[in-house]
VONUSE-438909 format. One record per residue (C-alpha): residue number from 1; x, y, z. Coordinates in Angstrom, 2 decimals, padded with zeros to 5 digits. Layout:
 num      c1      c2      c3
 NUM       X       Y       Z
...
END
This chain:
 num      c1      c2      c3
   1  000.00  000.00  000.00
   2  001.41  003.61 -000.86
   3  002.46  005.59  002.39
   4 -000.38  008.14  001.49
   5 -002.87  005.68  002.84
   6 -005.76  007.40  004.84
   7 -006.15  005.14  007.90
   8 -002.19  005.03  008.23
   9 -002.15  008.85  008.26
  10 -000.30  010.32  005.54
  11 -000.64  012.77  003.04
  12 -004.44  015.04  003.15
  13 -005.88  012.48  005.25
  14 -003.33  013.04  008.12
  15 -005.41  015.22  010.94
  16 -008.96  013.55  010.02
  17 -007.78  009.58  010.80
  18 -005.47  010.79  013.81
  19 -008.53  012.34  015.46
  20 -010.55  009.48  014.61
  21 -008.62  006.92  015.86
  22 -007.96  008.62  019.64
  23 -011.46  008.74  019.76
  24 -011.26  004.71  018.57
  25 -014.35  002.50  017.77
  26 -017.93  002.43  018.57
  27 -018.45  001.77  022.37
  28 -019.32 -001.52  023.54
  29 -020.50 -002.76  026.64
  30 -021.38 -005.67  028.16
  31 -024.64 -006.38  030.02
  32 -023.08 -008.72  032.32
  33 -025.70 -007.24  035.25
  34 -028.19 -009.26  033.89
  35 -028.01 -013.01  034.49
  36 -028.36 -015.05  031.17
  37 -026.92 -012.16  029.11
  38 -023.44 -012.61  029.68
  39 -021.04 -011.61  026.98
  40 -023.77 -009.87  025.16
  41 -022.89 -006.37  023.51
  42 -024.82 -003.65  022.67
  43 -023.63 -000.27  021.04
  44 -025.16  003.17  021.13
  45 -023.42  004.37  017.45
  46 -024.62  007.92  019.04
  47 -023.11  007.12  022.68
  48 -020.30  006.39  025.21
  49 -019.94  002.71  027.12
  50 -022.37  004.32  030.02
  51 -024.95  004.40  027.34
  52 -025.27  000.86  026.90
  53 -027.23 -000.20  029.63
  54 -030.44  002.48  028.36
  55 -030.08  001.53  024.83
  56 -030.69 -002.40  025.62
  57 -034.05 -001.29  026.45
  58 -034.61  000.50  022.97
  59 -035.31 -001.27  019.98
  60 -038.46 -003.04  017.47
  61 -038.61 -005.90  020.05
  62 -040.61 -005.92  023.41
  63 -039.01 -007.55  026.52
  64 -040.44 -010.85  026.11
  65 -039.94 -011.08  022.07
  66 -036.04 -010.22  023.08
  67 -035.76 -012.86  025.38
  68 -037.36 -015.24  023.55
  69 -035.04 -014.31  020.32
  70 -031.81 -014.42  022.72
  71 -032.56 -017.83  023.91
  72 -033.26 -019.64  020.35
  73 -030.39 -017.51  018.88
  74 -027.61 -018.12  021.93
  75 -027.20 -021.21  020.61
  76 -025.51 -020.27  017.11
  77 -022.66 -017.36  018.50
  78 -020.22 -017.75  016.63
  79 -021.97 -019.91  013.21
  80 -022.83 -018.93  009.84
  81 -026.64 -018.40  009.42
  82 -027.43 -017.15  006.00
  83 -029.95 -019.85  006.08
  84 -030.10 -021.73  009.44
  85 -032.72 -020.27  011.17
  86 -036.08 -019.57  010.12
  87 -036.68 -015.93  011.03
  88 -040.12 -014.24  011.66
  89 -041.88 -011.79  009.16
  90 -041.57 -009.22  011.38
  91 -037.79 -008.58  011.13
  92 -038.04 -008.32  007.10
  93 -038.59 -005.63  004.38
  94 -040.67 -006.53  001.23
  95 -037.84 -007.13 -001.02
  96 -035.90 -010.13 -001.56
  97 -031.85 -010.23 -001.85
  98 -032.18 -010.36 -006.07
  99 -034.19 -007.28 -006.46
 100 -031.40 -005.66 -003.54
 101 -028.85 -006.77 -006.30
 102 -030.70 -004.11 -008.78
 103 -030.62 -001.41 -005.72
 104 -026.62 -000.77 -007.87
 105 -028.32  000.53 -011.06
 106 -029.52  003.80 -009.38
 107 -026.79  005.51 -010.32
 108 -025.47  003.94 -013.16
 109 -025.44  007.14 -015.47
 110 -021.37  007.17 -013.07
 111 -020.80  003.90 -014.64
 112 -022.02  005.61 -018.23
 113 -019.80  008.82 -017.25
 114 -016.54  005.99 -016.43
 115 -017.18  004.69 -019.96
 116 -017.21  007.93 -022.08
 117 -014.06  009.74 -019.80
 118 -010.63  009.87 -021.98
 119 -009.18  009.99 -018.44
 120 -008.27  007.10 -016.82
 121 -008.23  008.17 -013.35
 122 -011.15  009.93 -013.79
 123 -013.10  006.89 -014.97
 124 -011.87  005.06 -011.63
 125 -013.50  008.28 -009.85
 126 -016.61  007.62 -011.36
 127 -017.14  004.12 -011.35
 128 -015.93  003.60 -007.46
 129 -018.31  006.61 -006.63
 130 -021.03  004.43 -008.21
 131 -019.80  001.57 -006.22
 132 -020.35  003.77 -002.95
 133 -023.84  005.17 -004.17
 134 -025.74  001.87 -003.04
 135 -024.66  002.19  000.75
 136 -026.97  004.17  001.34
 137 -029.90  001.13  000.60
 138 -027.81 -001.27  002.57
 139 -027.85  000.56  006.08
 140 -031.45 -000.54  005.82
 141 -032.05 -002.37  009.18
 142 -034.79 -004.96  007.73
 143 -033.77 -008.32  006.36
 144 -034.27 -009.18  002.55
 145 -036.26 -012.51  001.44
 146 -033.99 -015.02  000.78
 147 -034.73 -016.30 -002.50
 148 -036.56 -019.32 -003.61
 149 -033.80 -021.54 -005.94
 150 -034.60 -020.69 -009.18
 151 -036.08 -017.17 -008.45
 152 -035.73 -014.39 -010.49
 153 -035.69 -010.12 -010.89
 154 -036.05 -008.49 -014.14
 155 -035.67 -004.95 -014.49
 156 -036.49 -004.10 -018.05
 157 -034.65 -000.86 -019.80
 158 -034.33  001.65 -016.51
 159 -032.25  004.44 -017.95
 160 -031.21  002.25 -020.58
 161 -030.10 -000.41 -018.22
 162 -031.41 -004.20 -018.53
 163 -031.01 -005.95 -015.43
 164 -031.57 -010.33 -015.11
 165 -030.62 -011.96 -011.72
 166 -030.96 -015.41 -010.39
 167 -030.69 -017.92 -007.44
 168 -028.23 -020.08 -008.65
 169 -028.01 -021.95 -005.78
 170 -029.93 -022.93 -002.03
 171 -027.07 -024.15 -000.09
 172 -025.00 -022.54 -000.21
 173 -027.10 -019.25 -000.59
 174 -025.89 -017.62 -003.84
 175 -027.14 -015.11 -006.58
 176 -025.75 -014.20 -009.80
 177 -026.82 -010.91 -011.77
 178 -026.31 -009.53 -015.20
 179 -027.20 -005.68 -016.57
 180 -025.93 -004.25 -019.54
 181 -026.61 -001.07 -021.49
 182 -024.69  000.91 -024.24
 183 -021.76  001.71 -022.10
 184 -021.00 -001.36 -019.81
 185 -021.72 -005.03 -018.80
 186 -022.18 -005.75 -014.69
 187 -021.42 -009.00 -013.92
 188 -021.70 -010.36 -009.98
 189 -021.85 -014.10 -008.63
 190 -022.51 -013.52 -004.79
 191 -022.47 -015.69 -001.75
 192 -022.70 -013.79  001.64
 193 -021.32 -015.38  004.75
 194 -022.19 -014.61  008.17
 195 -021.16 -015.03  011.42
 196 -023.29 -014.43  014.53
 197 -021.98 -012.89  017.45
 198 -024.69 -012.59  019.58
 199 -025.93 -009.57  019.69
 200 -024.71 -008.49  016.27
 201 -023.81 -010.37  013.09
 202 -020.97 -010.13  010.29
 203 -021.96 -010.35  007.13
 204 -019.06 -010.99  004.31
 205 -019.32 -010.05  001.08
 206 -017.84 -013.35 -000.35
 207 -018.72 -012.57 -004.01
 208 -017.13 -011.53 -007.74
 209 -018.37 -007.90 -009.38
 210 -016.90 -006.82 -013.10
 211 -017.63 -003.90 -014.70
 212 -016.70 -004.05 -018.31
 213 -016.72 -000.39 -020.08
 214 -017.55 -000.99 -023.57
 215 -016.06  001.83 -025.54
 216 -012.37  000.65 -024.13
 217 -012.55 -003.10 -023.37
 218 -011.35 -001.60 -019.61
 219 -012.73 -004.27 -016.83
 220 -013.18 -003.56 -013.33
 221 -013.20 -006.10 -010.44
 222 -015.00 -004.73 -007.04
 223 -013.94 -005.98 -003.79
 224 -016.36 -004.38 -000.70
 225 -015.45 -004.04  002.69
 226 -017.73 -006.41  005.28
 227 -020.56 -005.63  007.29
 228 -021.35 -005.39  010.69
 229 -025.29 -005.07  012.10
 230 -025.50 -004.37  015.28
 231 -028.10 -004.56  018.58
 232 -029.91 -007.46  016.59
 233 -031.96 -008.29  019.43
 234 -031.18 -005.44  022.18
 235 -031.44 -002.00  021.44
 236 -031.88 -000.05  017.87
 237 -030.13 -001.85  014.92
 238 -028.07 -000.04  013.12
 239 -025.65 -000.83  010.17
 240 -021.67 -000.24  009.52
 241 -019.49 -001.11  006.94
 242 -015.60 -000.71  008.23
 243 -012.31 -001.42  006.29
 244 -011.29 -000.99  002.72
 245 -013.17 -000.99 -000.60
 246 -011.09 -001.81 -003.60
 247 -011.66 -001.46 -007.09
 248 -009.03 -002.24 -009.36
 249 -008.70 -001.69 -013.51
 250 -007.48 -005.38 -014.61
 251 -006.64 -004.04 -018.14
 252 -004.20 -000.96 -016.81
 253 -003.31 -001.27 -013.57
 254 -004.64  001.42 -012.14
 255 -006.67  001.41 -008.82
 256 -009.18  002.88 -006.55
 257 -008.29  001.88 -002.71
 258 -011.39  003.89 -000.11
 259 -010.98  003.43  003.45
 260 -014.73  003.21  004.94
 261 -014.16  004.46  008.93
 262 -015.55  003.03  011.75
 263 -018.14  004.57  014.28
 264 -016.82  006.05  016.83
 265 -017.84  007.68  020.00
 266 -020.45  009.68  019.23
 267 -020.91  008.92  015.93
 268 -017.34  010.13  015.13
 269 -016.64  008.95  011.58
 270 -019.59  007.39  011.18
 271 -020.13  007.17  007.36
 272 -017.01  008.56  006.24
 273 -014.95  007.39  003.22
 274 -011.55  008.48  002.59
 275 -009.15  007.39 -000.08
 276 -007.03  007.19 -003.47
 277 -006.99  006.80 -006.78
 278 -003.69  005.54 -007.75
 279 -001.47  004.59 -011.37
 280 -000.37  001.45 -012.13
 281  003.07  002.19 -009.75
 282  000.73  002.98 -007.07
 283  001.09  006.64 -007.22
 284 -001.70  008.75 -006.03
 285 -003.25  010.84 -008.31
 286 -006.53  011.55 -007.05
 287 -007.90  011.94 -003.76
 288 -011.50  011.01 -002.98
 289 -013.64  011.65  000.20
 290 -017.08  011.81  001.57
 291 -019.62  010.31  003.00
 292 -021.45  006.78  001.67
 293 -024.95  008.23  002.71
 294 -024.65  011.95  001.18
 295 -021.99  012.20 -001.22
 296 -018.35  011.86 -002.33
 297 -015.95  014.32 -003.94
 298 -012.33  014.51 -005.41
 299 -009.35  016.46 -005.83
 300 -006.21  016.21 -008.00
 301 -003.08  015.78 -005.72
 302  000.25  015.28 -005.78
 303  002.46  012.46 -005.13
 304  002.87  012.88 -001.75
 305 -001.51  013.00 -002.02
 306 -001.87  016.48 -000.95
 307 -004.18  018.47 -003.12
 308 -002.81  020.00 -006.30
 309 -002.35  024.16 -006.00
 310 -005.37  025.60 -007.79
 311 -007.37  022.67 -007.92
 312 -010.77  022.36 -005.59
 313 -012.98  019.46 -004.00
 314 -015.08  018.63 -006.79
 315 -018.76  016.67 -005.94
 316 -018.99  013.31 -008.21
 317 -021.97  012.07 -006.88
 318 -024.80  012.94 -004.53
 319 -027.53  010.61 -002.77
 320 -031.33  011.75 -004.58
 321 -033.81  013.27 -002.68
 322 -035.53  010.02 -000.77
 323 -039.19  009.61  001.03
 324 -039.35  010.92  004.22
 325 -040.54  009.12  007.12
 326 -040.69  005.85  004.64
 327 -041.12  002.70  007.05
 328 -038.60  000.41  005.43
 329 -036.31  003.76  004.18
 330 -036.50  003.02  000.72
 331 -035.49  005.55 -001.89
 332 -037.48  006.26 -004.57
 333 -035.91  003.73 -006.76
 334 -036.23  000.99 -004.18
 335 -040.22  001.59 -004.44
 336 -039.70  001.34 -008.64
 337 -038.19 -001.77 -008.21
 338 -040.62 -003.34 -006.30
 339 -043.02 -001.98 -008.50
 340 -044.52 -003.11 -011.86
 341 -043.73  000.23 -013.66
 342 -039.54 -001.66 -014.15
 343 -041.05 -005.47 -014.73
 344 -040.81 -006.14 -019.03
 345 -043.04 -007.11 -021.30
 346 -043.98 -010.75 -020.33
 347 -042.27 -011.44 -016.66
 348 -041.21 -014.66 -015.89
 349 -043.54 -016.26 -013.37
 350 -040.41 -016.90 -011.21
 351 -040.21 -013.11 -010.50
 352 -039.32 -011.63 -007.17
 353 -042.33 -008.78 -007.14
 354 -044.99 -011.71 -007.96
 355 -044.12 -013.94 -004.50
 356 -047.22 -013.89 -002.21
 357 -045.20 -013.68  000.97
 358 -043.18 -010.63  000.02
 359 -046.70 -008.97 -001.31
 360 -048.25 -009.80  001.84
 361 -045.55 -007.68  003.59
 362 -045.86 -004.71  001.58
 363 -049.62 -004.56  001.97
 364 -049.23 -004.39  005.60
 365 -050.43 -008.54  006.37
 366 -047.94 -010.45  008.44
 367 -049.82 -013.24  009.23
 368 -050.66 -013.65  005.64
 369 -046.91 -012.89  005.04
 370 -045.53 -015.50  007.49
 371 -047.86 -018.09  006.54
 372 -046.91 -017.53  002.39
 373 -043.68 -017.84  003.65
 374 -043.59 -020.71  005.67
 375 -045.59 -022.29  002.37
 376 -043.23 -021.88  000.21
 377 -039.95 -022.83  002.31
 378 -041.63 -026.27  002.82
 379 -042.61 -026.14 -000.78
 380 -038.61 -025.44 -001.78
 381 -037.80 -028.60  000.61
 382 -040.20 -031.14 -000.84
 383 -038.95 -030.20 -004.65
 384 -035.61 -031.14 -003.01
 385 -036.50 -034.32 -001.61
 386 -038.31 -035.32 -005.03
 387 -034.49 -034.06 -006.92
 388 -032.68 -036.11 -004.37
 389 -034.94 -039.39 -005.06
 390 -034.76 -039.26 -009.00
 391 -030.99 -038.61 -008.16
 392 -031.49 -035.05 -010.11
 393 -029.47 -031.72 -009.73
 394 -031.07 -028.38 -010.24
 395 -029.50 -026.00 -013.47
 396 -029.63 -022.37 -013.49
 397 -031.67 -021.17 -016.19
 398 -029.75 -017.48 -017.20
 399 -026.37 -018.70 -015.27
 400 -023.89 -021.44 -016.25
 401 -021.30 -022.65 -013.77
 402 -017.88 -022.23 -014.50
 403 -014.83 -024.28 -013.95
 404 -013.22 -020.57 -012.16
 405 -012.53 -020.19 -008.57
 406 -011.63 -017.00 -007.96
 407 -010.24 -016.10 -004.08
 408 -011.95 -013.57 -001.86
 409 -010.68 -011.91  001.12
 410 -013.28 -014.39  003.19
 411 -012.86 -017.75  001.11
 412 -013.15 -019.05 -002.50
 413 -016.11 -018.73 -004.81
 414 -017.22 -020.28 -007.91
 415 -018.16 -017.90 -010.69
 416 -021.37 -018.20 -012.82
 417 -021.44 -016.59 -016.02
 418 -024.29 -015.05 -017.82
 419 -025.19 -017.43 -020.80
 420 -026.87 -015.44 -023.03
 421 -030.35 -017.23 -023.09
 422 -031.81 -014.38 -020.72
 423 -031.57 -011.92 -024.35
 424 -033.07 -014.61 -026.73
 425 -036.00 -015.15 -024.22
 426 -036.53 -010.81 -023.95
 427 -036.34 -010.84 -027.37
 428 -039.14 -013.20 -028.03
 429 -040.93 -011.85 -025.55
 430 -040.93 -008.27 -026.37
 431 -042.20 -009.15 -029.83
 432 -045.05 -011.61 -028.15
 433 -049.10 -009.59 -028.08
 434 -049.56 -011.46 -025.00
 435 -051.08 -008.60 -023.24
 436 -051.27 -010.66 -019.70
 437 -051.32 -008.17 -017.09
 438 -048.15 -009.36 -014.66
 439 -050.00 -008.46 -011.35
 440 -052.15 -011.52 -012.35
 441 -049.02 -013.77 -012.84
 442 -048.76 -016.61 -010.05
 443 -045.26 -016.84 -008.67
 444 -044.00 -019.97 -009.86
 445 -039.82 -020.15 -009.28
 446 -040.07 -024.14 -010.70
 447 -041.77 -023.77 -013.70
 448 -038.32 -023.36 -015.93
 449 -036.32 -025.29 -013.42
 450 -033.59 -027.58 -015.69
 451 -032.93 -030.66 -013.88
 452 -029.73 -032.92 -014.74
 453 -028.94 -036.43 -013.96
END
């Protein structure tokens, strides 16, 4: 790493990460005074360690819903749960984690901007600024649907942007996604991990993004810092994402390295994003900073990364005005892509928006929600019994596997790939006169399930 580093204190960044780091990390305390809660931590992002004790009480959950949670969840400290435990209606936002994979093309006109830039630092500005623009959504507190294998999102021609993703796979838990539009390809295969902790959880990011900018060739591999959500069962959840975000151009060289800082006390930090962009010989050449809910900016510097004489902080992206007072703080384009206005021509009856459980939610029906839900888990586990007897496999219809491993900084993953089929079935459709109205669509993730011996 070059000596101009943000969280090692050189160069412009010097003054902001020495403060920040006297005043250290998020307090954390320990309600050992209660018996049956030992080792438990909750944080007050806002507070000290004497605030701990009051903010246990605070919180979605009443008394007896915490200590029920705490005892069925003490149980897994320290495990991976992505899907272990069945969780309760309650604790979940009506989306599911495919249509959260779309939540990236908000601001894809950056990724448009990286593509038509003759500068190449410039176009790693841009395209890590629209890496940071999604943050925002994922500080959401409510828990995504996990996906039905063989579920699907489309988002049809949203700025220009056509956007296909799939559950590839039920154990492990992972997605794959595909959007393209005149100025770049997004490819991702993701599998998050998690780790429970108790009163929080960790959530890893084990996954593969590319960007591939059109006019160029130039392709862009992401790599996101984790995440940590804390006061899961005691006191208000809240979301932070500490540690480094690289994005690196595999054709040049060059690279984007953004240092995401840690809460502090009293919120000190909170949000903040500091970094570089640097050449090929890991030179800086631009600075970047902001914050992942409002906005970033950048600067020309020099090689030591202090700013450039006669150059100024320049704004690259801002968050859009959002719904105030919005119960599951969704942005505007959250509520489009929940909504019919994005589905195409002809949705596949495996789509995320038709599943009865996640409708349920949004009307406001829990029980109806749970139950839908509980229906269709049990539903998922009987198709796998019948696969397991007739010694059958389930294929991805829109993904193929790859023989690729690629390494993560929190284990290995195999890649899918986009095969193409997705555009030969939009084409078809688009030219169909079925004039079926979607809403009236049942949700059916099996119907185009491939099976292999």
């Amino acid at each position: 790493m070059a000596p101009n580093d943000p969280k090692n204190g050189g160069g412009f960044f010097a003054s902001l990460a020495s403060s920040i780091s006297s005043l250290g990390s998020a307090m954390t305390k320990s309600v050992n005074g209660l018996v049956g809660y030992e080792g438990l931590e909750v944080i007050n992002p806002e507070g000290s360690t004497e605030d701990a004790a009051e903010e246990a009480n605070r919180g979605r959950w009443k008394q007896e819903e915490r200590d029920g949670y705490w005892k069925m969840m003490q149980k897994y400290i320290g495990s991976d749960v992505t899907s272990m435990v069945t969780l309760p209606v309650i604790i979940f936002e009506p989306m599911t984690m495919l249509q959260k994979m779309a939540e990236l093309m908000e601001y894809s006109h950056l990724l448009d901007m990286a593509d038509e830039t003759e500068d190449p630092y410039m176009r790693m500005v841009y395209a890590s600024s629209w890496a940071i623009s999604v943050y925002y959504a994922f500080q959401r507190t409510w828990k995504p649907f996990n996906p039905i294998l063989g579920e699907t999102y489309e988002m049809a021609n949203y700025n220009g942007v056509n956007f296909i993703s799939e559950q590839v796979s039920h154990h492990p838990p992972m997605s794959a996604g595909h959007a393209e539009n005149e100025h770049f390809t997004y490819d991702c295969t993701s599998k998050l991990k998690t780790k429970f902790l108790g009163n929080s959880i960790d959530v890893y990011p084990v996954g593969r993004t590319r960007v591939t900018l059109k006019r160029d060739g130039v392709v862009l591999d992401l790599v996101p810092p984790l995440t940590k959500v804390h006061n899961l069962i005691f006191g208000r959840t809240w979301v932070d994402s500490p540690g480094e975000m690289i994005m690196t151009n595999l054709t040049t060289g060059d690279k984007v390295v953004l240092y995401f800082q840690p809460c502090g006390w009293f919120g000190s930090g909170r949000y903040e994003v500091d970094g570089y962009v640097y050449n090929a010989s890991e030179e800086p050449k631009i600075l970047m900073t902001g914050k992942w809910n409002e906005s970033m900016s950048y600067q020309q510097c020099d090689g030591e990364g202090e700013p450039l004489p006669g150059t100024e902080l320049k704004e690259v992206w801002k968050l859009a005005d959002a719904p105030k007072d919005d119960k599951y703080q969704y942005t505007h384009f959250a509520h489009k892509i929940n909504s019919f206005d994005t589905a195409p021509k002809k949705l596949l009856p495996s789509d995320s928006r038709l599943r009865p459980d996640r409708y349920a939610l949004e009307m406001g029906d829990m029980s109806k929600s749970g139950y839908e839900k509980s229906s269709m888990e049990e539903r998922q586990r009987a198709e796998k019994r019948t696969r397991e007897e007739k010694g059958q496999s389930f294929t991805p219809k829109w993904f193929d596997i790859t023989e690729e491993v690629t390494p993560t900084p929190w284990g290995d993953l195999e890649v899918y790939q986009f095969n193409g089929k997705y555009l030969e079935h939009r084409e078809a459709a688009d030219k169909s006169e079925d004039g079926t109205d979607p809403k009236s669509i049942t949700f059916n993730p099996w119907q185009f399930q491939d099976m292999s011996t």
